[in-house]
N, C-alpha and C positions, 0 to 999 in steps of 0.2 A: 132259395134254400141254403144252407148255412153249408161253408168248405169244410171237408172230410178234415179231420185230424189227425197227424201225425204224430206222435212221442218218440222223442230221441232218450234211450237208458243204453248205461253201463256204468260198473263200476269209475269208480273219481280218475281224472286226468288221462282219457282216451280220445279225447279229441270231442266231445258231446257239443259243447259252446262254437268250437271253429267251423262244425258243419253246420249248426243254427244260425251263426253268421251269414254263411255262403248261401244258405238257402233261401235266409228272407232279403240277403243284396246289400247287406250294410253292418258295418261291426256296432250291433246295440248289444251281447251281452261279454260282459266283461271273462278273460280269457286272459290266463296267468301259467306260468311253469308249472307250478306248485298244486298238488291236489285238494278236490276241497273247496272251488274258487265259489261255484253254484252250488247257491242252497235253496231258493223257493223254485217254483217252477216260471218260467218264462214264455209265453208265447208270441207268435210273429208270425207276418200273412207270408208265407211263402212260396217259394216259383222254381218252376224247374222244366224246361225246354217245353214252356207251353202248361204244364199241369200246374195247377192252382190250388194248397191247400194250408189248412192250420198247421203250423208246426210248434211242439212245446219242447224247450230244452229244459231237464229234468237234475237234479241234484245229483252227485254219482253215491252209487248205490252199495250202502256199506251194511257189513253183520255185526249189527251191535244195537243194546238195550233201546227199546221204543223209546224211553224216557230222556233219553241221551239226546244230543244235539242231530248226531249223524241217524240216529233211530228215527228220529223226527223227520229230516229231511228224506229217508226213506218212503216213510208213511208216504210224503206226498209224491214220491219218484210212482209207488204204486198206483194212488188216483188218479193217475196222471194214465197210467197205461192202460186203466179199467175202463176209464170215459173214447178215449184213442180210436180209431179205425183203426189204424195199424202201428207194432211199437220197430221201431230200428232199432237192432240193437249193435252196440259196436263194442266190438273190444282192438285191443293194441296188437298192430299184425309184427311190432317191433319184440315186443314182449313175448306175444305170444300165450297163447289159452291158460290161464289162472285159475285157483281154486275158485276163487270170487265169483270167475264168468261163469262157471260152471254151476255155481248156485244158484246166479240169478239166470241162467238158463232153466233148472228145472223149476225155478217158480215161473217162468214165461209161459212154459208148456203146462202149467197148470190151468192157465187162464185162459178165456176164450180171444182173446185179439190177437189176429194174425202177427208174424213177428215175421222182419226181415233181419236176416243176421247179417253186419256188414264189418272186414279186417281196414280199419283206420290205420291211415302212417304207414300205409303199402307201396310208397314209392320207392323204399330203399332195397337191397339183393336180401335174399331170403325169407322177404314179405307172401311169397306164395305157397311155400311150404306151412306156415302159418297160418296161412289163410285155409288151407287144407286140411288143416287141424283142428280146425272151428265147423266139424262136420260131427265132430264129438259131440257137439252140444244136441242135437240130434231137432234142428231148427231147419231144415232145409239146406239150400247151397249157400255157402257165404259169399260177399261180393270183396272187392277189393277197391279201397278207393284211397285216395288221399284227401281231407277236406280241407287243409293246408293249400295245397297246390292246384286243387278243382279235377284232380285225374279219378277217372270211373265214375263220373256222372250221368256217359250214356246207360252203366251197367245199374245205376241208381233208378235212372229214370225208368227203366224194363220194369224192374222190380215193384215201384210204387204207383206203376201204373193201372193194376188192375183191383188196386184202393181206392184209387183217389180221382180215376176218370171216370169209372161210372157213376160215380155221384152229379159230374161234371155235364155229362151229356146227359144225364135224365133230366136236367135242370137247362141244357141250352135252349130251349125252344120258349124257355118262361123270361119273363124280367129279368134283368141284372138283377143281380142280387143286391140288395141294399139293407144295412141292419140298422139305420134310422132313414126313416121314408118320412120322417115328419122333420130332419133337419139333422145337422150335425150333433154330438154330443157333448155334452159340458163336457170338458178337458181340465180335469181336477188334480190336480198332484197333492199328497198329505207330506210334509216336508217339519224337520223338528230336529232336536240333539237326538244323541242314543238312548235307547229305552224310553222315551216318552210317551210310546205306549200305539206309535203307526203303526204296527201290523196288525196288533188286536184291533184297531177301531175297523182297518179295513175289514178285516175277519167277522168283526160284528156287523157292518154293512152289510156285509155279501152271505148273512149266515151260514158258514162254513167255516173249517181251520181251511181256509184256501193259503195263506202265510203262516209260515214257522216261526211260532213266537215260544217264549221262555225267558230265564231271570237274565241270564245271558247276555252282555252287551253287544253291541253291533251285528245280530244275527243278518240282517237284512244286509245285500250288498249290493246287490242289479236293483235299477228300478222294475217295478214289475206291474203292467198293464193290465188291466181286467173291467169288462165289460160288464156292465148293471142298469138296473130300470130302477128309477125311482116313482113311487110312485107320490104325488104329493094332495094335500088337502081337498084338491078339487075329484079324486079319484082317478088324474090323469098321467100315464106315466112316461117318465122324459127321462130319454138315454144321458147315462155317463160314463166318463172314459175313465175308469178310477186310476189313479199311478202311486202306489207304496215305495218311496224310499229309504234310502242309507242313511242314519242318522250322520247328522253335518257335526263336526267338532271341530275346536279353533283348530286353525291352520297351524301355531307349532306345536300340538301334538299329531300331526299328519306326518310318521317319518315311515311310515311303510309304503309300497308302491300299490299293494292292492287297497289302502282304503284312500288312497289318493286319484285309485280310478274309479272307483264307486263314488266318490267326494264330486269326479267330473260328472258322473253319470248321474248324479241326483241335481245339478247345475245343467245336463241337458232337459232334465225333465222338469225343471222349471222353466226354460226356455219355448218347453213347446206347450205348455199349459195355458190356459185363460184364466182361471182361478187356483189359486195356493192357499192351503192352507197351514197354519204354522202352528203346529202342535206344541204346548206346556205342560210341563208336570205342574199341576195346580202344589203334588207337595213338596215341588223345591222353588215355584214363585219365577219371577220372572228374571232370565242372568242376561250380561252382557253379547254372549253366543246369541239369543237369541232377535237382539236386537239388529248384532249383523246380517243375521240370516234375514230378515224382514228387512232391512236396508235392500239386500241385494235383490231382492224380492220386487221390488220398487222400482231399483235402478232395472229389470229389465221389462218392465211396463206392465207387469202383471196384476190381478186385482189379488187381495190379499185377504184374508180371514186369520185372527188368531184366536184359536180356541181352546182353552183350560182343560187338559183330562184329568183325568182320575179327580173328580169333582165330586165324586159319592165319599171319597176318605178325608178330602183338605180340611186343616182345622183354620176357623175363623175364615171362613166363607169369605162373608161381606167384605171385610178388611182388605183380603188377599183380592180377592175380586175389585176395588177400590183401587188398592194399593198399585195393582198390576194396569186399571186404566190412566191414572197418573203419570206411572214411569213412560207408559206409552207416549202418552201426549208432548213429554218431555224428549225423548228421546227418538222418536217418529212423528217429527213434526212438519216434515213434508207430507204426511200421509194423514190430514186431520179427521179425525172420525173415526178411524180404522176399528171395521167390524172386531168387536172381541163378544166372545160366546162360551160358554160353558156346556162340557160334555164330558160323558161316563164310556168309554168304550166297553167296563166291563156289563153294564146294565143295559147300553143302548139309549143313554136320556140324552134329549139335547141332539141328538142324528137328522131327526126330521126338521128340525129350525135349522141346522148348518146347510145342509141341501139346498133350504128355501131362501136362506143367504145369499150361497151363492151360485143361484140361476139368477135372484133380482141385482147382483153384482153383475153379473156376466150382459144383463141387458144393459146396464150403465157402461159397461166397459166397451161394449158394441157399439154404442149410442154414437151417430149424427145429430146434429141440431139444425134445424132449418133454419135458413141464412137469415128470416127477420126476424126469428126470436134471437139469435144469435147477435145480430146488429141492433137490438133495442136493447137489449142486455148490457152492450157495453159501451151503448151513449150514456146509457142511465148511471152504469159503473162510473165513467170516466169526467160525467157532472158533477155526481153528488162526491168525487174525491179525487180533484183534477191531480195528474202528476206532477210534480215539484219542476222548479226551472235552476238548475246546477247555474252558480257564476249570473245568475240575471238571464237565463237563456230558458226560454221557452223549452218544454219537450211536447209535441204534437204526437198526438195518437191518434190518425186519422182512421181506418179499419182493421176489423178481423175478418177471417175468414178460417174454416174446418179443413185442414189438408189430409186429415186418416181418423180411423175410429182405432179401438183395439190396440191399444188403449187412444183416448179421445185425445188427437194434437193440433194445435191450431198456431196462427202465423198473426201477427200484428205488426202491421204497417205505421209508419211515422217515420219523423225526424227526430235528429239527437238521441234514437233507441238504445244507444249506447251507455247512455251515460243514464238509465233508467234506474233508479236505485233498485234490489231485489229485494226490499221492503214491499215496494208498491207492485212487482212485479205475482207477491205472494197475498199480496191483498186483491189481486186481479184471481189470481186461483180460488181463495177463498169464499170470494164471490160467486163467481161462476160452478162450484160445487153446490153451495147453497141457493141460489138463483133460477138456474139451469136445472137442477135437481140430479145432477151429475154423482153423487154421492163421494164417499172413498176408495176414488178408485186412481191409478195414478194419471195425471193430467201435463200432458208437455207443453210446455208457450214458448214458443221463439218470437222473436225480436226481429225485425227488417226494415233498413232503412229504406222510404221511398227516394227514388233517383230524382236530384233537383236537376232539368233540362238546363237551366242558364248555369251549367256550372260544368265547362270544360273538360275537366277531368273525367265526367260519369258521360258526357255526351259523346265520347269521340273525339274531342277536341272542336267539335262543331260550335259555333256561334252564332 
């Protein structure tokens, strides 16, 4: 059965992100001085002396126009509290009770989810008087804790425990829980410049506003996790792990600290992804940003997808479409083939082909090849386009062999491997994509010289 949920609200810069840190065990959401920092909502499996549950870190919760940025991120602080078993709510034991808290106190007590109230930044003198004063809100007793320095956790744990354990123990006696029982889930990250239009396509995958979108540049700045079923052609449906990021901009216009950690944080979530996908404004065509971002994309072994939005407005289609697999070819030419696709976040066209991309990507990118097809493949390679001999010297390529999948890398044995031109080392790749049925997906070759025994120096000095 699925872990109880927890929602972390209060107004902006009360500490919301540094106890979502502390609880799920690791700093994934980004955490700054300055208020404002979270704006979609973020979730994370969280733990706490033994209890097990969902915890979502929530936008901080402002009174201002729906339509507005902070009205927006609102909205979702509240969905957030409506779905919840139970919401924490914290305010500043430094500060001390605010009009704000007090607002979003009596819409709390409006709503049916239990509410923990808890004084954050109670480590310093006077924090308890404070805390005392958050009795106003008329939520029960408030706790005291610091999520900074991990103090009042035992008084946390009292508190969330009669949310979050019985769900725990009516479910001990069954299975582990497990939310893909047929296998892990594709590990999708949407990745692109600013406004290109990733929150909406997430939003239309997942039909919901589950992400804050608007004309607004860089709204998105945590990456943000969310779980989805797809279901595909055959009527069967296979989990994926969606991740919305920060849109990526050249590096010198990076001179702020917070979009230079959202900039890390969408660079970690390429990192743990299997398939990327790399979102275009079909109406601004393909820029030099986007080329590096698909470089780096490559450089950490990921399979890659580039997909054209807003394809229901572009003018000159074909052209642009055309235009854009050219420059491709040209300027990602380690990656030959590389899926390019067309899609509409705001219509939904073109969602069910990207999926079906990349699951048949993510089987290539998983792919083993069994060691005879593997070694017929590259007798046949190495006949029909024997490698050059540098100065009158033979270069021998005696074997390959598969050392990892994920992405597929492989080890080739011979002499003189050194001196192997990276002409023929890319006509070896080329190959083996094509041959192999490997597709484009990124492909490692190393190079290894076999040890000549009559030859002192590799032996030991033996003779």
């Amino acid at each position: 059965m699925p872990l109880p949920t927890v929602a972390i609200v209060g107004r902006p810069n009360v500490g919301k992100s540094t106890l979502f840190n502390r609880l799920v065990g690791k700093r994934v959401a980004l955490v700054d001085d300055r208020p404002g920092v979270t704006r979609d909502r973020r979730e994370g499996e969280g733990q706490l002396m033994g209890l097990e549950f969902r915890v979502i870190d929530t936008a901080g919760y402002e009174d201002e126009d729906p339509v507005s940025l902070p009205g927006r991120m609102r909205q979702q602080t509240e969905a957030a509290v409506i779905d919840a078993d139970v919401a924490l709510f914290l305010i500043d034991a430094r500060e001390g009770l605010t009009s704000l808290d007090e607002e979003i106190g009596r819409w709390l007590r409006a709503q049916d989810t239990p509410v923990i109230v808890a004084a954050n930044k109670a480590e310093g003198r006077g924090a308890e008087a404070e805390r005392l004063g958050a009795y106003k809100l008329g939520l029960g007793d408030p706790l005291a804790l610091s999520a900074e320095h991990g103090e009042g956790m035992a008084d946390l744990f009292d508190a969330l425990r009669p949310y979050v354990e019985r769900e725990a123990v009516e479910g001990a006696e069954e299975e582990a829980y497990d939310p893909w029982p047929e296998g892990g889930p594709l590990k999708l990250a949407i990745v692109g410049r600013p406004n290109a239009g990733k929150s909406t396509l997430v939003n239309r995958i997942l039909g919901e506003e589950r992400m804050i979108t608007g004309p607004e540049a860089g709204i998105t700045r945590d990456s943000i996790t969310t779980d989805y079923q797809w279901t595909g052609d055959d009527g069967v449906e296979r989990p994926v792990r969606l991740v919305d990021t920060a849109g990526l901009r050249k590096r010198a216009k990076i001179d702020d600290k917070l979009e230079w950690l959202s900039t890390q944080d969408t660079k970690r979530a390429i990192d743990h992804a299997e398939v990327v996908v790399l979102l275009l404004d079909a109406t601004r065509g393909l820029e030099a940003q986007d080329l590096r971002i698909a470089d780096s994309v490559e450089e950490e072994g990921r399979a890659l997808i580039i997909a054209l939005n807003k394809w229901d407005v572009a003018d000159h289609a074909s052209s642009l479409f055309n235009g854009v697999k050219t420059a491709l070819e040209d300027g990602l030419s380690q990656l030959k083939g590389v899926t390019l696709l067309t899609v509409s976040a705001k219509s939904g066209k073109g969602i069910d082909t990207l999926f079906k991309a990349a699951f048949e990507l993510r089987d290539s990118w998983s792919r083993r090849v069994g060691t005879g097809e593997l070694n017929r493949w590259f007798e046949k390679a190495v006949d029909t386009n024997p490698p050059p001999a540098p100065g009158g010297k033979r270069i021998k390529l005696r074997y390959i062999t598969q050392v990892k999948s994920r992405p597929p890398s492989f080890v080739i044995f011979g002499s003189r491997v050194d001196q192997l031109p990276d002409s023929y080392q890319r006509y070896l790749v080329n190959s083996m994509r094509r041959d192999l049925k490997l597709g484009p997906v990124p492909l490692r070759l190393t190079m290894r010289a076999t040890k000549n025994p009559f030859d002192p120096a590799k032996s030991g000095g033996r003779q």
